[in-house]
N, C-alpha and C positions, 0 to 999 in steps of 0.2 A: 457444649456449644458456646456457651459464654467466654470459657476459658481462652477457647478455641477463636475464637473473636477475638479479644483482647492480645494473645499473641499475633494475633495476623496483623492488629495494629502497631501495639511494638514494634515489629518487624517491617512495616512500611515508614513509622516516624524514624528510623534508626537507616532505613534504608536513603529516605531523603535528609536526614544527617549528613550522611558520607558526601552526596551529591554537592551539597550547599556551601560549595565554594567559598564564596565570599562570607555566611554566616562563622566558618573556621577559620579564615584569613581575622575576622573579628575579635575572636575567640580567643586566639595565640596571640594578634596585640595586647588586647586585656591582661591577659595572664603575663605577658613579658612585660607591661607597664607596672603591674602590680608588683611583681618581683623584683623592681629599679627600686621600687618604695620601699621593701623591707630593707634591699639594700645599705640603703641611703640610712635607715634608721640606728644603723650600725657604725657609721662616720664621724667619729666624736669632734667635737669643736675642737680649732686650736687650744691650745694652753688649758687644758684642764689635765688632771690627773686624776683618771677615774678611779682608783681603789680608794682616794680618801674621799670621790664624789658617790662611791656606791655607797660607804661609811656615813655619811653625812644624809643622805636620801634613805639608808633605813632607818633614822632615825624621827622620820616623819612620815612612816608607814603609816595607812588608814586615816590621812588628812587629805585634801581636796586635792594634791599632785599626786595621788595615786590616782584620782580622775580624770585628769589632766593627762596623766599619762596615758592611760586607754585610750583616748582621743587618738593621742599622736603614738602610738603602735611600739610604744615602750622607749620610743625618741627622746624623751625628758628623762629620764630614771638614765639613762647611756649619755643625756646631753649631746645629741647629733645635731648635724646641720639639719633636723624636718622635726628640731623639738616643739620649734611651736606649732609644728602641722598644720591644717587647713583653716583652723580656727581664726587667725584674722584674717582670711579671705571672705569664710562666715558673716563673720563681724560686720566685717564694708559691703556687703550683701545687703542685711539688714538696716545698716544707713541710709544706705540706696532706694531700699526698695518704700524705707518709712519718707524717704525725700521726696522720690516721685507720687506719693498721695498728698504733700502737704506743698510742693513748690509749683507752682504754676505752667515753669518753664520746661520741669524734670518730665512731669506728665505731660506736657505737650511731645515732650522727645519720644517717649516712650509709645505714644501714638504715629508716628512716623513708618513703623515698621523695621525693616530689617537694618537699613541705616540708624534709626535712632534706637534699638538696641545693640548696634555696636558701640557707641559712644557712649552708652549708661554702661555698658561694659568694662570700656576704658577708664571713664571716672571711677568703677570700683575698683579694676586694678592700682589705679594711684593712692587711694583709701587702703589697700591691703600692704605698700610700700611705707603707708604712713606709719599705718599700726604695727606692723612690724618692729620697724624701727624703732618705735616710742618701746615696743614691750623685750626688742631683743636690748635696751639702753638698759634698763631695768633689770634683766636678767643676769647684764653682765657686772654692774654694779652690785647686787647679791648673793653672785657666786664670788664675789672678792671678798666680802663680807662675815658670808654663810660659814656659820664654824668655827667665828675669832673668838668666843668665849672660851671655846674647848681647845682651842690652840690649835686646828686642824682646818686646811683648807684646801677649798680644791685646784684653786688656780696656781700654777707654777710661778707666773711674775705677772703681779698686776699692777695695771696702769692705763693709760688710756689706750696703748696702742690695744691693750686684749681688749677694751671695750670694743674700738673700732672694728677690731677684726672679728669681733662674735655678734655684732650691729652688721655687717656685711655679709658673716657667713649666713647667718638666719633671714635675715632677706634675701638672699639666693638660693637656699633652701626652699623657704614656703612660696615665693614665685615659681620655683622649681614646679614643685607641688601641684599650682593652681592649673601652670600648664599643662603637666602628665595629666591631671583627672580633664583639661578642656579635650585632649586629645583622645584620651578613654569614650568621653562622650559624644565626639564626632567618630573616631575610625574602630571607635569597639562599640561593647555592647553594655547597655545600663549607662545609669548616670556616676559619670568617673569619680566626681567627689564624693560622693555617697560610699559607692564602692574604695574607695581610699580609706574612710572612716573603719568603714565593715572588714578589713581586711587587717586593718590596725588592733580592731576587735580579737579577730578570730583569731589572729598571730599571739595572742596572750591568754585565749583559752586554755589552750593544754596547760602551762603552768599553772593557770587560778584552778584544774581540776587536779593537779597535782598534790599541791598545797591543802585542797579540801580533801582527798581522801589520805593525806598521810598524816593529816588532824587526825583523824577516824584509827589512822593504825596507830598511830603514837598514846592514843588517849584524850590528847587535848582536845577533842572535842567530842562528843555523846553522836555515836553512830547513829540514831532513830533522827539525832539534826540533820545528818548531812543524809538519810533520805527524804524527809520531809522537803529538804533544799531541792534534791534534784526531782523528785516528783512535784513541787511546787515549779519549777523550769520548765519541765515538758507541760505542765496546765498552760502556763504563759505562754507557749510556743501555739500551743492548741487554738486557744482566746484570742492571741493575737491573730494567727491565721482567720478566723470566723469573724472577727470583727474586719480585718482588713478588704473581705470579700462581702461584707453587710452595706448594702446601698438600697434607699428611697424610690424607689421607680413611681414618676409619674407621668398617667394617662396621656399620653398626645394623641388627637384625633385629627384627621386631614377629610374633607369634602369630597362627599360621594364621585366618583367618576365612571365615565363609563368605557366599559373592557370594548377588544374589539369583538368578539362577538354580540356585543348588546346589550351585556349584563351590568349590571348598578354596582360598584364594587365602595365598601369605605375601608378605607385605610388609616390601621391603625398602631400606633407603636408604643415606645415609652423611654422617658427622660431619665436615666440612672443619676441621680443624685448621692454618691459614697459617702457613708456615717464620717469616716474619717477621710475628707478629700484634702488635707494638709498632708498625711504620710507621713514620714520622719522628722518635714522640718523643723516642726515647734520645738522636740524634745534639743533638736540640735543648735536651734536657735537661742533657746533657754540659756542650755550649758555654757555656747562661747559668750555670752553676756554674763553669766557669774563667773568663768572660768578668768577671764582678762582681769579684774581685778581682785579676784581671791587668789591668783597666783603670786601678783606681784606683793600681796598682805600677807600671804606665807613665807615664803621669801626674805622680806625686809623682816615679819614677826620672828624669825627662825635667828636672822643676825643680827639684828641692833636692838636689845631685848633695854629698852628702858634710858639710851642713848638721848634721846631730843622727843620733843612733841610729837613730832612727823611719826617716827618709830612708834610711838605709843599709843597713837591714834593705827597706826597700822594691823598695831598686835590686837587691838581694841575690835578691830573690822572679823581680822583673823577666828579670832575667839566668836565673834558674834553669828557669823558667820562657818560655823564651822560643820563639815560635811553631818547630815541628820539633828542639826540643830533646828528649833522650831520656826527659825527665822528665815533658814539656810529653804528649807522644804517649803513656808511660803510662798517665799520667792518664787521658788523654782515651779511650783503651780502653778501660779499668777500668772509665769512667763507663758509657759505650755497655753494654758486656755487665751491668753491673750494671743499669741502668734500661730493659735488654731484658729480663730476668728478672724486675724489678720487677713493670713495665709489665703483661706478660701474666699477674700472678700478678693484676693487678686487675681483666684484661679478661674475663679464661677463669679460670672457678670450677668445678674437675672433683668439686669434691661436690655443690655445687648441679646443675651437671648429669648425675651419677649419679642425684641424688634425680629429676631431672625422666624420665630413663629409666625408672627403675623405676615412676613415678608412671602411665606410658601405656602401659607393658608393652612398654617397648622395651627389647632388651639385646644385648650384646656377644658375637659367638659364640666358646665355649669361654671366657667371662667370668662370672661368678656376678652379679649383680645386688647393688647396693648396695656395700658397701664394696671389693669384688673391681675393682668395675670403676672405680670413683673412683681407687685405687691405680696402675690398669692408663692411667688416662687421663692423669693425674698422670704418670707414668714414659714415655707416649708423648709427653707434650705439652715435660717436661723436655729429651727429646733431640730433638724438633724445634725447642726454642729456642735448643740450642747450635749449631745450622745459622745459625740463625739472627742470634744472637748472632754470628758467626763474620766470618758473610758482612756484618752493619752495621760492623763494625770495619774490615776490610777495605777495602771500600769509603770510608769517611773516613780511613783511616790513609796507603793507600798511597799517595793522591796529595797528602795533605797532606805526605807525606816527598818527593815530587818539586816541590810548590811552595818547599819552606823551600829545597832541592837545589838547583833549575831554575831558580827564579826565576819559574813558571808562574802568573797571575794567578790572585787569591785567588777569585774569580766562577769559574772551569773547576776546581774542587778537588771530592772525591768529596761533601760534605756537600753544597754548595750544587747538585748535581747530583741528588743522593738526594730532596732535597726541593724541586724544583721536578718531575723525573717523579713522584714519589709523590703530590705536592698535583695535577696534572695529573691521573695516570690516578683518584682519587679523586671528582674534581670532575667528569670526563667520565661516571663509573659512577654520580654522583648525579642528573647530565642524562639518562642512560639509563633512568635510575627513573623519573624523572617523566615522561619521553615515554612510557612503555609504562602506565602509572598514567594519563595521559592516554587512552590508545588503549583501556582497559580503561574508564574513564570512557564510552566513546564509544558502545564495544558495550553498555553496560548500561544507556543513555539511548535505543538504538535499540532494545531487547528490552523494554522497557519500553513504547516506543509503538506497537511490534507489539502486544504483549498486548492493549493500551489498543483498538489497534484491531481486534482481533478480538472480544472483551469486547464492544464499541459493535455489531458486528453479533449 
């Protein structure tokens, strides 16, 4: 009988699949935006010469631009026009959104509504042209550089025009970029940058699982590690799932009413408060704040090894900072739990939803209404963000301390694992929206022509 159920379900969600027009129209943009993106990853800069740039880049295998590169979906290791990927749009995100708590004028805009979110909009796009800029200036100044000890470089003739012209293409790139994932997330489905990330990810999988099992046949590495690795990955996938769907439900109670037959009814519901209501962005927020300036220190550290101050203070950052170092993993905590407590201080507003309590005559039992319970929501939502906080550190720290240790490809580490099931189960719950939004369509289009046709007799 069970069975028998469950197929008849299948076979009704699959049935209004086919139906859900516009959820497929969705569907095949996403999928056709995404595949511009691998595209595009493939379009190398002017003026480089990638056999002595592929030469030069394994020679800093398992440093912070093999991180770097997972980001941008192997853009940086090819040097394409999407090397810098989404990350300084990130970046000017985080600007923005630290502005509008601390400027007067930002939060005023930002309270405006739909208008004054296009215009914090727009001032982050000019932020992402900025930073751009500053780091494609950078990039192309150290790929003229990168190499000159060894006699081997990558750029064919440099000078300023290559600057210019790799300062241009990488800002037409990552605007590129910003706009495919804004269009993802109005005319498709899921949030496009996110999904840009995750797609950067998964497009580097099969190699990182390449590479680990043919460690396993070659020898160089102890078969019982590389299951330990991959049964350690499906736990994280497990963990991750179970936390991701772990939320605080609190009590709301609403004022006896009465039904129409007579009866006393009280109503009652409850607030879900999610362990983790920041989702990917801290881990992602983290990384493009260390990632901008330990790129530009590897980089300069890799080619002017001892050259001037500037260079030696660089290599000095490089070294200090270097992927699974004790400073490096600091950091990168620090950032996580701070931009987990950031995050949710902007998403969940426990006085505007006290005011909306008291507004409907809902309240918290053994909570006073208004500021009692603002306090109370505030103090529950605090200690379900340090679970929270806890478990995202976690989950990127531990196995980044066993890649830097193990030698465990940068693609199987806890962040890139965090955010391809979180961008997954997200995208899956926004397909489930629109299918049942679809099936409620359906019914409200058939009671409609029942009426119509009883009306007619």
């Amino acid at each position: 009988m069970a069975s028998a159920a469950e197929s008849m379900a299948a076979n009704m969600s699959l049935a209004n699949f086919a139906k859900a027009t516009d959820l497929k129209k969705r569907l095949w943009f996403t999928l056709g935006a995404l595949i511009v993106f691998r595209f595009l990853s493939f379009v190398p800069l002017p003026g480089i010469d990638p056999r002595a740039l592929s030469a030069l880049f394994d020679q800093t295998r398992g440093g912070v631009l093999d991180f770097f590169n997972m980001f941008s979906g192997g853009g940086l290791e090819r040097m394409s026009l999407i090397a810098l990927g989404v990350m300084p749009y990130i970046t000017a995100s985080i600007v923005m959104q630290l502005a509008t708590t601390m400027n007067p004028t930002l939060a005023a805009l930002k309270k405006e509504g739909e208008s004054g979110r296009k215009k914090i909009n727009q001032y982050t796009r000019y932020g992402t042209v900025f930073l751009c800029a500053i780091q494609g200036y950078f990039m192309a100044v150290a790929l003229e550089s990168w190499g000159a000890t060894s006699g081997q470089s990558a750029v064919i003739d440099p000078g300023m025009l290559f600057r210019v012209t790799v300062v241009i293409s990488l800002v037409g790139g990552s605007m590129f970029l910003m706009w495919l994932g804004e269009q993802i997330t109005s005319r498709g489905i899921g949030n496009g940058i996110s999904l840009i990330i995750m797609a950067g990810i998964v497009a580097q999988l099969p190699t990182a699982l390449a590479q680990l099992f043919e460690g396993g046949r070659t020898g160089s590495m102890d078969p019982f590690v590389i299951f330990v690795i991959v049964v350690l990955a499906l736990g994280l996938v497990v963990f991750i799932c179970f936390m991701e769907r772990a939320q605080r439900r609190v009590l709301i109670q609403y004022p006896k009413r009465q039904t129409a037959r007579g009866q006393i009814q009280q109503e009652r519901s409850h607030l879900p408060l999610k362990v983790n209501t920041a989702g990917v962005i801290p881990p992602i927020f983290a990384s493009s704040l260390l990632l901008m300036p330990l790129t530009i220190a590897q980089f300069a550290g890799q080619a002017q090894p001892g050259d001037s101050l500037w260079s030696n203070i660089l290599i000095e950052v490089s070294q200090w900072l270097q992927h699974g170092s004790p400073a490096y993993m600091f950091l990168y905590g620090a950032f996580i739990v701070f931009f987990c407590f950031f995050y949710t201080a902007v998403v969940f507003n426990p006085e505007e939803t006290a005011e909306n309590l008291k507004k409907y005559g809902g309240f918290i039992p053994g909570i006073r209404p208004g500021k009692r319970t603002e306090e109370y929501l505030d103090y529950v939502l605090t200690r379900v963000t340090v679970v929270g906080a806890a478990y995202l550190a976690l989950i990127c720290l531990i196995p980044e301390f066993l890649i830097a240790r193990a030698g465990i490809p940068f693609y199987l580490g806890g962040t890139s694992l965090l955010i391809v099931v979180n961008v997954t189960m997200d995208t899956v719950t926004q397909i489930q929206s629109h299918l049942i939004a679809h099936q409620y369509g359906d019914l409200i289009k058939k009671a409609k022509l029942k009426g119509g046709g009883l009306r007619g007799r």
